[in-house]
N, CA and C atoms of all chains as a GROMACS GRO file, in nm:
protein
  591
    1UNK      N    1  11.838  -4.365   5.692
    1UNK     CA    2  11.812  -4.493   5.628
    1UNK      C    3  11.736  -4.584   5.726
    2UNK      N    4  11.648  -4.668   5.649
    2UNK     CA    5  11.546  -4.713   5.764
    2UNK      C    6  11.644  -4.847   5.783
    3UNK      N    7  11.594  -4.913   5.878
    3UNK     CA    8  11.672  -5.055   5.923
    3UNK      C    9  11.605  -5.142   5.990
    4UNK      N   10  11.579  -5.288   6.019
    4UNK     CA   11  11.534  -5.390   6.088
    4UNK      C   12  11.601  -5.455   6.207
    5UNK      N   13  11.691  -5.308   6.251
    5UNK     CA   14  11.770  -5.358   6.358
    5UNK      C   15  11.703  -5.446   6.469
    6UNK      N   16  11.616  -5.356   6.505
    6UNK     CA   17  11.504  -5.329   6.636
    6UNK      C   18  11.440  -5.508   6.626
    7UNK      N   19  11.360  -5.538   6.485
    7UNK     CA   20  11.291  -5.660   6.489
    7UNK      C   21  11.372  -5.763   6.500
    8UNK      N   22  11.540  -5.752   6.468
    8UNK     CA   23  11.619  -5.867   6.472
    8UNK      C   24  11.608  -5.864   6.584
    9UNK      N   25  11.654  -5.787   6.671
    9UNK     CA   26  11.711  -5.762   6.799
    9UNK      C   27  11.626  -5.809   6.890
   10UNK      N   28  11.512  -5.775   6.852
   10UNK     CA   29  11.385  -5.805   6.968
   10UNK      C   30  11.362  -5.994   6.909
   11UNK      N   31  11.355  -6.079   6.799
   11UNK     CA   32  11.346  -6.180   6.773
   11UNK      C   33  11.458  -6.289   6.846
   12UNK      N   34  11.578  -6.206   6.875
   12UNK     CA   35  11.696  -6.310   6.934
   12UNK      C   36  11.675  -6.231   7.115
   13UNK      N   37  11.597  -6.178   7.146
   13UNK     CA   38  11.579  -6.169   7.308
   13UNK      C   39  11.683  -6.068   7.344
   14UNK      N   40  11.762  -5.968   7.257
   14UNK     CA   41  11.832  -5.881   7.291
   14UNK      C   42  11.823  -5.759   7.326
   15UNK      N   43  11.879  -5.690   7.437
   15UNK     CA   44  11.820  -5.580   7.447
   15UNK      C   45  11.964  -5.486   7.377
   16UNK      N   46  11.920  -5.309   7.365
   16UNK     CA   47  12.061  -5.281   7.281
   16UNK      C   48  12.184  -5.266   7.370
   17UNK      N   49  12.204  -5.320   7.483
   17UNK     CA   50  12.296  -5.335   7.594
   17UNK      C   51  12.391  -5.446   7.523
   18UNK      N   52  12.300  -5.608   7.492
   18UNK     CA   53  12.312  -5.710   7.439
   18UNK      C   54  12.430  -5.654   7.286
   19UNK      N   55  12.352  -5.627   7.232
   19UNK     CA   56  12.393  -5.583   7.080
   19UNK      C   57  12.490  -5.536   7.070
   20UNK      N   58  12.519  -5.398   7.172
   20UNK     CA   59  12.610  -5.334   7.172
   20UNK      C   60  12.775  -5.394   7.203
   21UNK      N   61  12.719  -5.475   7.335
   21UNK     CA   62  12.867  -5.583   7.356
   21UNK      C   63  12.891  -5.661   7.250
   22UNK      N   64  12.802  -5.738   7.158
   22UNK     CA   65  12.858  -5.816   7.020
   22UNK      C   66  12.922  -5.748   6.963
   23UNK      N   67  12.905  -5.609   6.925
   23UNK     CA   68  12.928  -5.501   6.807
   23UNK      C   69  13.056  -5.445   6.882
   24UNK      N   70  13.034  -5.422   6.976
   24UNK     CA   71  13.171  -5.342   7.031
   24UNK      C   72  13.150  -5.213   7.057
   25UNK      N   73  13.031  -5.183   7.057
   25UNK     CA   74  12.994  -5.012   7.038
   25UNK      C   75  12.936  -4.954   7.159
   26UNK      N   76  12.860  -4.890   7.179
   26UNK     CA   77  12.813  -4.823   7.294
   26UNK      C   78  12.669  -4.856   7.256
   27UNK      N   79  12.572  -4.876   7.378
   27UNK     CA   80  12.425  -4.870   7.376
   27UNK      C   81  12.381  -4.762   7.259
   28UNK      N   82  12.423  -4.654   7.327
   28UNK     CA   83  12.400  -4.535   7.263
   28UNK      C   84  12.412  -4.536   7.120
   29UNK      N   85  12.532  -4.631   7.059
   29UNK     CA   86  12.579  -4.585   6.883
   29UNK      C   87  12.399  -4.687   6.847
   30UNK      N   88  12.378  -4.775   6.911
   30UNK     CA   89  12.269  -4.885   6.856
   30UNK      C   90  12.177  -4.877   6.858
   31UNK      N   91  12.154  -4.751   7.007
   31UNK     CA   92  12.019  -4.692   6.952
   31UNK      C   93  12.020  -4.571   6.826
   32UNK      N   94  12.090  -4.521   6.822
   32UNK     CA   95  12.122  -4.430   6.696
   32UNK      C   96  12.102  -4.486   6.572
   33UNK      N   97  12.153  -4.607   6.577
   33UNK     CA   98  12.112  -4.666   6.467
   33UNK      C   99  11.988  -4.727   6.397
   34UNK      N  100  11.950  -4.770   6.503
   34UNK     CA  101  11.811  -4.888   6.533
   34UNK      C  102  11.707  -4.745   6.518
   35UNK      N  103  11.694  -4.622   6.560
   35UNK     CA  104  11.589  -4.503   6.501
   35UNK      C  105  11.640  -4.429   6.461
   36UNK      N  106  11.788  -4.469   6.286
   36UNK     CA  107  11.833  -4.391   6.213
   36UNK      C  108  11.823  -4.276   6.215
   37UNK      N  109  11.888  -4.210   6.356
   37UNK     CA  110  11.969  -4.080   6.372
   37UNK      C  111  12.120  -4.099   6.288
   38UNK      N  112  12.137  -4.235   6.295
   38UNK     CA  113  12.307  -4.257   6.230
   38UNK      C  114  12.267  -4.381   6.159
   39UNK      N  115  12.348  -4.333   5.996
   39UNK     CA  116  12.391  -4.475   5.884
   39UNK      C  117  12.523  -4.510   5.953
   40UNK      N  118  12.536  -4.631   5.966
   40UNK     CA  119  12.678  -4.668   5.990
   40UNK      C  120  12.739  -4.678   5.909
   41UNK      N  121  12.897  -4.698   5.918
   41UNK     CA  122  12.968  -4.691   5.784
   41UNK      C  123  13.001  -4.865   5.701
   42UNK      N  124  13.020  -4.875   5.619
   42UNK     CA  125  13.010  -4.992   5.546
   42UNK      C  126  13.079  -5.116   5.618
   43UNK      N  127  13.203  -5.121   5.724
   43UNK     CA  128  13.265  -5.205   5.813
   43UNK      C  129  13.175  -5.237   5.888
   44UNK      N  130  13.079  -5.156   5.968
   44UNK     CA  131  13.018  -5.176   6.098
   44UNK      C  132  12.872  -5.236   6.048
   45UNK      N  133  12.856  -5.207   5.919
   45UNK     CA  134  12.726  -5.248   5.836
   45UNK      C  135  12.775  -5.409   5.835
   46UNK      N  136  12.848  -5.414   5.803
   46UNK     CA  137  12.935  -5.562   5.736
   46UNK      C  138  12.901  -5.660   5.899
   47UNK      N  139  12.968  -5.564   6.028
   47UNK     CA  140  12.957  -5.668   6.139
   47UNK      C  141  12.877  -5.726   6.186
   48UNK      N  142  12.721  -5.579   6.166
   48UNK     CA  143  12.617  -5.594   6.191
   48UNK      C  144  12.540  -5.715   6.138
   49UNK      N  145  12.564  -5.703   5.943
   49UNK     CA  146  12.535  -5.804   5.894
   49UNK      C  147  12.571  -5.960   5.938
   50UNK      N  148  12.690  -5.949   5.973
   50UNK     CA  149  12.793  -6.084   5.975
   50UNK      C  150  12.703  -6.175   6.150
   51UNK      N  151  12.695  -6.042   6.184
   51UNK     CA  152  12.625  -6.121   6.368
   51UNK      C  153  12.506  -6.175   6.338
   52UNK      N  154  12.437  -6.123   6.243
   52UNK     CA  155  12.289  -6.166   6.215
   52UNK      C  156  12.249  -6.272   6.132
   53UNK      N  157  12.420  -6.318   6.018
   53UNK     CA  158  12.379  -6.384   5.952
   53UNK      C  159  12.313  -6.401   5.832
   54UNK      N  160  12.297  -6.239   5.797
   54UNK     CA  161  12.238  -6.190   5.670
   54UNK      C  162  12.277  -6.089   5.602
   55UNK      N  163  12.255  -6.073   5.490
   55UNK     CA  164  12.297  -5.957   5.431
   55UNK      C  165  12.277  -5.805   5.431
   56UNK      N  166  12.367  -5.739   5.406
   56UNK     CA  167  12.329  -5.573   5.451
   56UNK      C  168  12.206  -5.552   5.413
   57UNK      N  169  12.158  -5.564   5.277
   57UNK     CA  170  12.057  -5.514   5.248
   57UNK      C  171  11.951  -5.581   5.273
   58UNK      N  172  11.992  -5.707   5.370
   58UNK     CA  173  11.824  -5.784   5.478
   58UNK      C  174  11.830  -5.701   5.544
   59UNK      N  175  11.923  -5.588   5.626
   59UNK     CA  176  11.917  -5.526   5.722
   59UNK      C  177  11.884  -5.401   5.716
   60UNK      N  178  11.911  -5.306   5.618
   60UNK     CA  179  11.927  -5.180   5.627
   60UNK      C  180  11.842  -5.205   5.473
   61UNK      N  181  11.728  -5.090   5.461
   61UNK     CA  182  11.660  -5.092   5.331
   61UNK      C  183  11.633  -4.928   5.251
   62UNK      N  184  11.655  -4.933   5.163
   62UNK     CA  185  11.640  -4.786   5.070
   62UNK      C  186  11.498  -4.732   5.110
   63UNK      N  187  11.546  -4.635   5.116
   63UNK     CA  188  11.426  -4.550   5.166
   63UNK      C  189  11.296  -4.562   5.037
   64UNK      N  190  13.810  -4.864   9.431
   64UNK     CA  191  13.722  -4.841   9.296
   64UNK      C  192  13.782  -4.837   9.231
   65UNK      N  193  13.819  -4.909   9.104
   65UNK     CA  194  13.918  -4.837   9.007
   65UNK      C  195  13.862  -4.746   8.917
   66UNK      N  196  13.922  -4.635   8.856
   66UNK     CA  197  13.927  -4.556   8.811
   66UNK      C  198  13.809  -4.569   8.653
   67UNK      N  199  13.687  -4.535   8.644
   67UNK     CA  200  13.618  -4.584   8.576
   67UNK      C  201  13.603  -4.719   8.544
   68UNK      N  202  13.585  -4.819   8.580
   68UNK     CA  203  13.640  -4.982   8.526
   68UNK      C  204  13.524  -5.012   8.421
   69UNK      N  205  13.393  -4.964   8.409
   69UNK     CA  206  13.287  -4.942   8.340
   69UNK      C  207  13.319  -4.888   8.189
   70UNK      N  208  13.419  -4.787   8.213
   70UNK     CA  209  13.427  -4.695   8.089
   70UNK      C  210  13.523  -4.719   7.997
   71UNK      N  211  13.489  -4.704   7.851
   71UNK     CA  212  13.588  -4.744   7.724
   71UNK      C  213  13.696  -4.692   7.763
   72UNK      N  214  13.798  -4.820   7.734
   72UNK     CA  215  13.962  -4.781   7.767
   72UNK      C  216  14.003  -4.637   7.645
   73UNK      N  217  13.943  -4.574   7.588
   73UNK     CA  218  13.950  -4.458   7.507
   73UNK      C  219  13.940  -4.369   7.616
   74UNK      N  220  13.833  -4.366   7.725
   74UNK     CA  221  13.769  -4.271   7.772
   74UNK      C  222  13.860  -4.238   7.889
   75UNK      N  223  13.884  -4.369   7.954
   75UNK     CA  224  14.021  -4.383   8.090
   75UNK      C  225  14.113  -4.308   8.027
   76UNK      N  226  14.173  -4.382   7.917
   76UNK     CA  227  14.307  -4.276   7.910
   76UNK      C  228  14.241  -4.113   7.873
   77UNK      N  229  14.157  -4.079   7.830
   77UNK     CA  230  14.152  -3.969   7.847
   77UNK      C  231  14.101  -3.856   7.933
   78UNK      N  232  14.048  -3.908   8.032
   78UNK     CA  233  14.022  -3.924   8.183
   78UNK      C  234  14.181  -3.849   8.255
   79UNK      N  235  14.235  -3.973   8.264
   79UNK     CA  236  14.405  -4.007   8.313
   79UNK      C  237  14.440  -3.848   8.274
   80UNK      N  238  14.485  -3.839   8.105
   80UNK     CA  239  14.568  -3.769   8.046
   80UNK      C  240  14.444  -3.571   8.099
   81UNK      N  241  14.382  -3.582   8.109
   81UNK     CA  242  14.275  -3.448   8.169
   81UNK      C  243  14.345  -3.420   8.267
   82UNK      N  244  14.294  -3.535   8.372
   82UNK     CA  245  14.350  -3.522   8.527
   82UNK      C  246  14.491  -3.455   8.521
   83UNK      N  247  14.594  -3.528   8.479
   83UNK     CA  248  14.735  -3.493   8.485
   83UNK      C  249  14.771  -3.336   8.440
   84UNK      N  250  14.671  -3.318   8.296
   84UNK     CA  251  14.765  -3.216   8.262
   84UNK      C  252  14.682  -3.068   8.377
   85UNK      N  253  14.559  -3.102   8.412
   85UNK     CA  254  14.491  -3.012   8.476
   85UNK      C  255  14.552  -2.974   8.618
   86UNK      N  256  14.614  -3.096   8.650
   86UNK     CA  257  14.660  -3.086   8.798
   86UNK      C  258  14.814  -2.989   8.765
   87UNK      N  259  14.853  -3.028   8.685
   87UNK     CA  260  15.003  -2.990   8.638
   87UNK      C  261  14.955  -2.847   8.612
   88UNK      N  262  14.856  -2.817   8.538
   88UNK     CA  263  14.796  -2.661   8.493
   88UNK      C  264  14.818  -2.576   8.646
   89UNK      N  265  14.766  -2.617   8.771
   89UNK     CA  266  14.733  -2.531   8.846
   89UNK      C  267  14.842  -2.559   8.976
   90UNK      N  268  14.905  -2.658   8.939
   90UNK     CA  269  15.029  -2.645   8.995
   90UNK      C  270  15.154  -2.499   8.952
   91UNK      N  271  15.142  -2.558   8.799
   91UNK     CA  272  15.237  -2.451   8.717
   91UNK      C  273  15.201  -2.305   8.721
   92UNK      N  274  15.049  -2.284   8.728
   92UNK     CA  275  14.979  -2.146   8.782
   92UNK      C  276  15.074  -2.078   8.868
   93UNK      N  277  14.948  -2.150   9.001
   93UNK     CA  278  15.041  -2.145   9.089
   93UNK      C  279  15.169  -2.108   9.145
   94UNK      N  280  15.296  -2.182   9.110
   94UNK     CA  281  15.425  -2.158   9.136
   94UNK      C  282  15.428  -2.033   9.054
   95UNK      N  283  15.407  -2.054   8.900
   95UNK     CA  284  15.456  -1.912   8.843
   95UNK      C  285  15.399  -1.795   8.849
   96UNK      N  286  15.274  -1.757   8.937
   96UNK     CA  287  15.226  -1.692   8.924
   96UNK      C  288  15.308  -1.572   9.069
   97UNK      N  289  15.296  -1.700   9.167
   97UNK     CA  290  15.420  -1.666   9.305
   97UNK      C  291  15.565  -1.649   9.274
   98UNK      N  292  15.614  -1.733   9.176
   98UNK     CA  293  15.750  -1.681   9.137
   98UNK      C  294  15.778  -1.578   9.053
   99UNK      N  295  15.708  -1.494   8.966
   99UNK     CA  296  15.660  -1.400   8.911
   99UNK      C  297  15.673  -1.270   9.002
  100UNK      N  298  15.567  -1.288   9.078
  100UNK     CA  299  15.509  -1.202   9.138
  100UNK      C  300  15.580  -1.158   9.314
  101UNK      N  301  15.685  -1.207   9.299
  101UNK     CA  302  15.752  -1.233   9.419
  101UNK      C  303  15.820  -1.128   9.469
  102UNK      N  304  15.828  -0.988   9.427
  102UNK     CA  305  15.855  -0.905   9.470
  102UNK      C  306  16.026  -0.846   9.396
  103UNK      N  307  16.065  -0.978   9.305
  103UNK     CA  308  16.187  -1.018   9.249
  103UNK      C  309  16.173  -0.930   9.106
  104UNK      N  310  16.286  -0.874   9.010
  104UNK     CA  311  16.278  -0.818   8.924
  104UNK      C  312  16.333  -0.926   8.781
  105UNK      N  313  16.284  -0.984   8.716
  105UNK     CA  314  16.301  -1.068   8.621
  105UNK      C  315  16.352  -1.111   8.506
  106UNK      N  316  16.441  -1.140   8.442
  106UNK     CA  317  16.483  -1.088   8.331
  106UNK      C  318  16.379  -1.116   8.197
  107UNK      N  319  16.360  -1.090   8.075
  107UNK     CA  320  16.249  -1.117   8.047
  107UNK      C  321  16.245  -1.260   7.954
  108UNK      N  322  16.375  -1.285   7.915
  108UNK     CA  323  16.410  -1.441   7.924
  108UNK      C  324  16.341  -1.550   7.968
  109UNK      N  325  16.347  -1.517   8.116
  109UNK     CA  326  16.282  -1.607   8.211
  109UNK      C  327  16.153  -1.598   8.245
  110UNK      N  328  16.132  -1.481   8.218
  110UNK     CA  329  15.930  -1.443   8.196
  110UNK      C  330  15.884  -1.528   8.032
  111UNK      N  331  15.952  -1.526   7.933
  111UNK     CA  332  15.902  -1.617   7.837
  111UNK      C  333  15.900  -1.737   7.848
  112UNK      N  334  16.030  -1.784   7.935
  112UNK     CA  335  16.015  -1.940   7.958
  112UNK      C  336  15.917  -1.968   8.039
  113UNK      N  337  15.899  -1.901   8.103
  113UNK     CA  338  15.775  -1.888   8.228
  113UNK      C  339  15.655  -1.918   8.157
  114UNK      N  340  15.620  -1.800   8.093
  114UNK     CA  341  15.487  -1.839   8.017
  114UNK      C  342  15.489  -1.941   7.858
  115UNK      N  343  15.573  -1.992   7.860
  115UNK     CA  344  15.600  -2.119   7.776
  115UNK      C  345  15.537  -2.222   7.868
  116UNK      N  346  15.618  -2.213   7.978
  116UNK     CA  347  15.573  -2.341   8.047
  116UNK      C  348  15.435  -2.343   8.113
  117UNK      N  349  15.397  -2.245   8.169
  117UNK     CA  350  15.241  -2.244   8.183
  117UNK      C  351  15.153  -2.297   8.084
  118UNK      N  352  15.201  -2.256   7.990
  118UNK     CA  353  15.083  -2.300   7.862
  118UNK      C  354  15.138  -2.432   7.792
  119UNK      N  355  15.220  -2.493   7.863
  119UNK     CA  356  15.266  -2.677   7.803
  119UNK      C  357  15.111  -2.703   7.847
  120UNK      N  358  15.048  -2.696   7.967
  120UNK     CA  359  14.981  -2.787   8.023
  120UNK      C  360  14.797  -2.773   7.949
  121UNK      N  361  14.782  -2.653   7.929
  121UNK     CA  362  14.702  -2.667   7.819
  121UNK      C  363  14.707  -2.676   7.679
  122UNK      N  364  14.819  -2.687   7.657
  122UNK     CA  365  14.839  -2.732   7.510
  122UNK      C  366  14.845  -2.936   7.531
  123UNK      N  367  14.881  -2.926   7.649
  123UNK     CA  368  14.865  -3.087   7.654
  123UNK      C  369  14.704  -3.170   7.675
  124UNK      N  370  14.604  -3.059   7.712
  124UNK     CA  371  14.498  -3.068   7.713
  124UNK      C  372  14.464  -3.101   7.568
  125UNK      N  373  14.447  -2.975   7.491
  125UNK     CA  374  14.428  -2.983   7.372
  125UNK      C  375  14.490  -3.096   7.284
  126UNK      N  376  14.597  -3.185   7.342
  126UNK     CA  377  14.659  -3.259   7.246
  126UNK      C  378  14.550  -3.397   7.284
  127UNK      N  379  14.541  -3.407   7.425
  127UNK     CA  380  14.454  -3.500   7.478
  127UNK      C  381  14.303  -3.496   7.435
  128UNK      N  382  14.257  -3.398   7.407
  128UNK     CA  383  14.135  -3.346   7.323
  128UNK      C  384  14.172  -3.474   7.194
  129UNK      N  385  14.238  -3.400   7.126
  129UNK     CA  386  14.281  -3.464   6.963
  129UNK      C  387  14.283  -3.592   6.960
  130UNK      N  388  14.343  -3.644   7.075
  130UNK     CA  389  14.408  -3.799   7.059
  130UNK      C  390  14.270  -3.845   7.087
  131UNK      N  391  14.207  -3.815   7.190
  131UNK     CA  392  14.075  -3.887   7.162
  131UNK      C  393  13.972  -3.916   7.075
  132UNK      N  394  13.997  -3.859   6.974
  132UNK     CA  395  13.945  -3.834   6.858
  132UNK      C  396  13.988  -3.899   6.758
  133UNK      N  397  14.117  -3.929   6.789
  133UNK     CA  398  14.219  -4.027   6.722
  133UNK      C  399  14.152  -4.210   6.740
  134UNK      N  400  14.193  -4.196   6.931
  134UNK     CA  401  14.153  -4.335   6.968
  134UNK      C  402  14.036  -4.342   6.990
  135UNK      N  403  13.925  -4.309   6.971
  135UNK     CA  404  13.806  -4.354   7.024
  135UNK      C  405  13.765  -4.463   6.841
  136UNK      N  406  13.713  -4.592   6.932
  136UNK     CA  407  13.685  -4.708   6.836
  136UNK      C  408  13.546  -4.722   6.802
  137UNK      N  409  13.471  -4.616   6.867
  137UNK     CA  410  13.294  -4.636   6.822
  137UNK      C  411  13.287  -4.529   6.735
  138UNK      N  412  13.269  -4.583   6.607
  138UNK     CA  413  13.228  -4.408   6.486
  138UNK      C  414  13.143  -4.307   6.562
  139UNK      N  415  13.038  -4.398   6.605
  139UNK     CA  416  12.916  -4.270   6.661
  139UNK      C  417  12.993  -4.185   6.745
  140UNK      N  418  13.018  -4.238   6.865
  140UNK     CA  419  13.088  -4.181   6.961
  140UNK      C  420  13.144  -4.058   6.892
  141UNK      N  421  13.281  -4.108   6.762
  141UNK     CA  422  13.372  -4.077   6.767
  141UNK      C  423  13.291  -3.877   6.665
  142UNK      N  424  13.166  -3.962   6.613
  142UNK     CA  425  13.115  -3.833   6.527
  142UNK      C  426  13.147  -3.735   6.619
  143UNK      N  427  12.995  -3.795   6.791
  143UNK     CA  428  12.910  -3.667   6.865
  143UNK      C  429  13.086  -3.636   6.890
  144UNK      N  430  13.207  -3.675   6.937
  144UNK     CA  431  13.305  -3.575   6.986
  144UNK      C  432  13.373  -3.455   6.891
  145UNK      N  433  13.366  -3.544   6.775
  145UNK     CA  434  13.368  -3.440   6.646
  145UNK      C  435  13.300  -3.314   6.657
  146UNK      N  436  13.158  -3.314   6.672
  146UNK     CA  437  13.066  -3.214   6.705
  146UNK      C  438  13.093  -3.158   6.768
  147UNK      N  439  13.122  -3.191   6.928
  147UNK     CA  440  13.147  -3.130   7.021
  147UNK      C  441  13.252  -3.052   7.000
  148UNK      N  442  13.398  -3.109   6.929
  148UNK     CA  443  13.482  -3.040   6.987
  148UNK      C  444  13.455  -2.852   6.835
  149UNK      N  445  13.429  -2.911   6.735
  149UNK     CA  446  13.353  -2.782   6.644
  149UNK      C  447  13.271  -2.738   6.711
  150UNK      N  448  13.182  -2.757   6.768
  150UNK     CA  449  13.027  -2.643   6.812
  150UNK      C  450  13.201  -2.576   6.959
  151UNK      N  451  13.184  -2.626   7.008
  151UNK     CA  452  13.301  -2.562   7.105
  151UNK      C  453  13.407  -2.430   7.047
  152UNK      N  454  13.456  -2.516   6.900
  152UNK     CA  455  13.548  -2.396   6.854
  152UNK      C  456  13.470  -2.292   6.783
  153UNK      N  457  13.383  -2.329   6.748
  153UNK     CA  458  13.276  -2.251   6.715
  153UNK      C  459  13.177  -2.111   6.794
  154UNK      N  460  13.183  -2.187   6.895
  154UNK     CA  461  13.154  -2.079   6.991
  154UNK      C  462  13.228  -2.001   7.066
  155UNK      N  463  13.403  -2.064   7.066
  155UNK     CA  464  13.477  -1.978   7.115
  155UNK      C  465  13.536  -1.843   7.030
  156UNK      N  466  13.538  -1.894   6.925
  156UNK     CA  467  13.560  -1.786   6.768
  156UNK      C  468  13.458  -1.675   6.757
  157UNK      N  469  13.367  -1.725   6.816
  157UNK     CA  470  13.284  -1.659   6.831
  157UNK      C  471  13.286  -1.529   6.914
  158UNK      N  472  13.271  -1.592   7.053
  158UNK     CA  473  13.328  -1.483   7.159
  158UNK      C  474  13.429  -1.392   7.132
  159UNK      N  475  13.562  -1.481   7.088
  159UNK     CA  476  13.664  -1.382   7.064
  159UNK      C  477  13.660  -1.267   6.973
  160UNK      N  478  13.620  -1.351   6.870
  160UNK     CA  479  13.542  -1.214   6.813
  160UNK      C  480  13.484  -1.066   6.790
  161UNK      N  481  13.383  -1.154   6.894
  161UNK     CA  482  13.302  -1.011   6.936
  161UNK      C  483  13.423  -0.921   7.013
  162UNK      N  484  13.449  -1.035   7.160
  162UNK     CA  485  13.531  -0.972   7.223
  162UNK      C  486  13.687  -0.849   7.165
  163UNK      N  487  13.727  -0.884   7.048
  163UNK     CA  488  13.810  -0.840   6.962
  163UNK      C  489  13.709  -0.674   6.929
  164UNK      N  490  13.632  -0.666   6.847
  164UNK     CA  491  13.562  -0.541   6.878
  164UNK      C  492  13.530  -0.497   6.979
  165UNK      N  493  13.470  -0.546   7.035
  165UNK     CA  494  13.439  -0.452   7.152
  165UNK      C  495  13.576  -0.425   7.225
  166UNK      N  496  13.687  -0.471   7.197
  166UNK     CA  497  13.825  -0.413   7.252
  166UNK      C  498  13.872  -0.297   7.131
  167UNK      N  499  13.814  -0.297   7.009
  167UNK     CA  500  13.873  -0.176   6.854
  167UNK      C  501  13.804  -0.129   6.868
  168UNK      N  502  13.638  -0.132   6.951
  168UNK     CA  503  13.572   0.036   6.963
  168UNK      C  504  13.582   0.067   7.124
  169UNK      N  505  13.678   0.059   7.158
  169UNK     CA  506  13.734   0.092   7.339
  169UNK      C  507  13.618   0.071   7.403
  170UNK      N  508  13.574  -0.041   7.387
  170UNK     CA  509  13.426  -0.090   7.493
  170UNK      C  510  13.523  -0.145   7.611
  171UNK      N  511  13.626  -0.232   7.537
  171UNK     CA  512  13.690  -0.317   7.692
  171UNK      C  513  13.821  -0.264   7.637
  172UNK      N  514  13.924  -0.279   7.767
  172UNK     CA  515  14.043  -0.229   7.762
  172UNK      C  516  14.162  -0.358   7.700
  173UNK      N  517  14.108  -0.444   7.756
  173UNK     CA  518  14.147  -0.573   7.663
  173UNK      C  519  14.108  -0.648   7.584
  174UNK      N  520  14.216  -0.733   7.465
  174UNK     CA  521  14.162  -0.759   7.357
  174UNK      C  522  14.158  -0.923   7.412
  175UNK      N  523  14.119  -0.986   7.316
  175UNK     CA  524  14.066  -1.168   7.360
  175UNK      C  525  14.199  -1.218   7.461
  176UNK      N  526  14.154  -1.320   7.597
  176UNK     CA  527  14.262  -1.334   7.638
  176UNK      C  528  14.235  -1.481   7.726
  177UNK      N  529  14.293  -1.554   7.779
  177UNK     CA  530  14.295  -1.738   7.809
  177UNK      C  531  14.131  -1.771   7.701
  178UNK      N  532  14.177  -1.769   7.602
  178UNK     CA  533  14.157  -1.837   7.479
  178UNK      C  534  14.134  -1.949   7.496
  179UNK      N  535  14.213  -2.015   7.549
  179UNK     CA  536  14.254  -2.183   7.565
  179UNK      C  537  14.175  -2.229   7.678
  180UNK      N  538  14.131  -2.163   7.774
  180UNK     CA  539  14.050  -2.179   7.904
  180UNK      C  540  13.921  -2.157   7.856
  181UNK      N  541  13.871  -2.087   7.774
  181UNK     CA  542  13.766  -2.013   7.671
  181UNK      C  543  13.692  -2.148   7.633
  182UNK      N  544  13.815  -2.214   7.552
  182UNK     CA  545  13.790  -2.338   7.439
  182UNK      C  546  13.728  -2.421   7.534
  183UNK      N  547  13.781  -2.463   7.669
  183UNK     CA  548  13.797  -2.602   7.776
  183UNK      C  549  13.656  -2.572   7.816
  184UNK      N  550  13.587  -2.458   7.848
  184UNK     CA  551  13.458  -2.438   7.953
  184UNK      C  552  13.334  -2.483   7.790
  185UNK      N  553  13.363  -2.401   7.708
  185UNK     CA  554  13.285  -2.431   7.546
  185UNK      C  555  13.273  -2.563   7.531
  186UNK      N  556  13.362  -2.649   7.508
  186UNK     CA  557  13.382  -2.764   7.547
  186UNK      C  558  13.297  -2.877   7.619
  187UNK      N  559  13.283  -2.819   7.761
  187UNK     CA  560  13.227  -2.848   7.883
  187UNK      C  561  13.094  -2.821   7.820
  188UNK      N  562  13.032  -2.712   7.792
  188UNK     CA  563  12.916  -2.668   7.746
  188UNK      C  564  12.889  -2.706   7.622
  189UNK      N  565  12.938  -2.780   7.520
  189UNK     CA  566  12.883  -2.809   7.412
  189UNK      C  567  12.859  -2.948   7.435
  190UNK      N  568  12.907  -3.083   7.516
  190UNK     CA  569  12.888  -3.188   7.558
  190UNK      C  570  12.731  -3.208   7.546
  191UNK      N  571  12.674  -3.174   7.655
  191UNK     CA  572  12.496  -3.144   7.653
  191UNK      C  573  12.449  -3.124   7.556
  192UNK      N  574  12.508  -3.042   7.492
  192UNK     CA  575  12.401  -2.955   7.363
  192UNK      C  576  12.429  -3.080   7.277
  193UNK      N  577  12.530  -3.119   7.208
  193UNK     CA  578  12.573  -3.266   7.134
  193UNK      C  579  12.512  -3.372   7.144
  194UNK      N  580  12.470  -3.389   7.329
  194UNK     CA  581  12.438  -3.537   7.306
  194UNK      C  582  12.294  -3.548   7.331
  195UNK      N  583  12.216  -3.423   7.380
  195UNK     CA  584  12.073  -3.394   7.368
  195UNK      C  585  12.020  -3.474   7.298
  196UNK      N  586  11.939  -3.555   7.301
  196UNK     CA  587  11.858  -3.658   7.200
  196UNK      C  588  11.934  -3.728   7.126
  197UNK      N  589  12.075  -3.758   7.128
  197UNK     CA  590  12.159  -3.804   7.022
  197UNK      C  591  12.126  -3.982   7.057
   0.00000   0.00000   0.00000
């Protein structure tokens, strides 16, 4: 699933070190995510959403 | 230094719980392998409890395996260990396997054997292969 992780991320000056401490996750789960090797599951979609301020589907878009 | 201070409190305790039961593994070797082998005649009672207790310490491995799998709080994470610990059993089933024939057409004189030591090195070796580009 494609996602706008990367352009949020890069718009608020974050690197995925940054991201990862908000989220709670590892660098690693955010780059996985950010070049959709991994969909996250609907909780972590929700946090993602909730840090950014927008809705899942501002974030993550149908192929 | 403390003991990883960097690394997810998932990973410490399972760090901790490795260390212990590994040290305990080759302790328990060890003694029983010398108390065994001691020149002493055994009853066979005490040869089962014997090898009961040798194998607590990798069965405590394996439980420490599980629990991490249990506690780890990052999904991703928690997938690649998923992976890991299948491509691992996967490849040990494997071996044994074969190894199992080639012991029913008298290639080897023994049939599959530290199984559990088998699993731990597979293990070790499927880590890499798992997180390769992950």
């Amino acid at each position: 699933m494609k996602n706008r992780l990367k352009v949020l991320r890069a718009e608020r000056n974050w690197n995925q070190q940054d991201l990862a401490d908000a989220l709670g996750v590892s660098r690693q789960s955010v780059n996985a995510i950010e070049t959709g090797k991994y969909d996250p599951s609907l909780p972590l979609a929700f946090r993602i959403a909730d840090l950014f301020a927008l809705s899942i589907e501002a974030i993550f878009l149908r192929n | 230094m403390r003991l990883g201070s960097k690394l997810p409190p998932y990973i410490r305790r399972y760090t901790i719980r490795i260390i212990i039961f590994m040290s305990a593994y080759v302790l328990i070797l060890i003694g029983g392998l010398t108390f065994a082998h001691g020149g002493v005649e055994h009853a066979q009672a005490t040869l089962i409890g014997l090898s009961i207790i040798s194998a607590l310490p990798i069965i405590g491995v394996f439980w420490a395996v599980f629990r991490l799998l249990v506690e780890v709080d990052d999904e991703y994470q928690r997938l690649l260990f998923a992976k890991q610990t299948l491509l691992a059993t996967g490849i040990t089933l494997t071996i044994v396997t074969i190894w199992q024939f080639l012991n029913v057409y008298d290639v080897v004189t023994t049939g599959p054997q530290w199984m559990g030591v088998i699993w731990l090195a597979t293990l070790g070796v499927a880590a890499p292969i798992v997180r390769w580009k992950a």
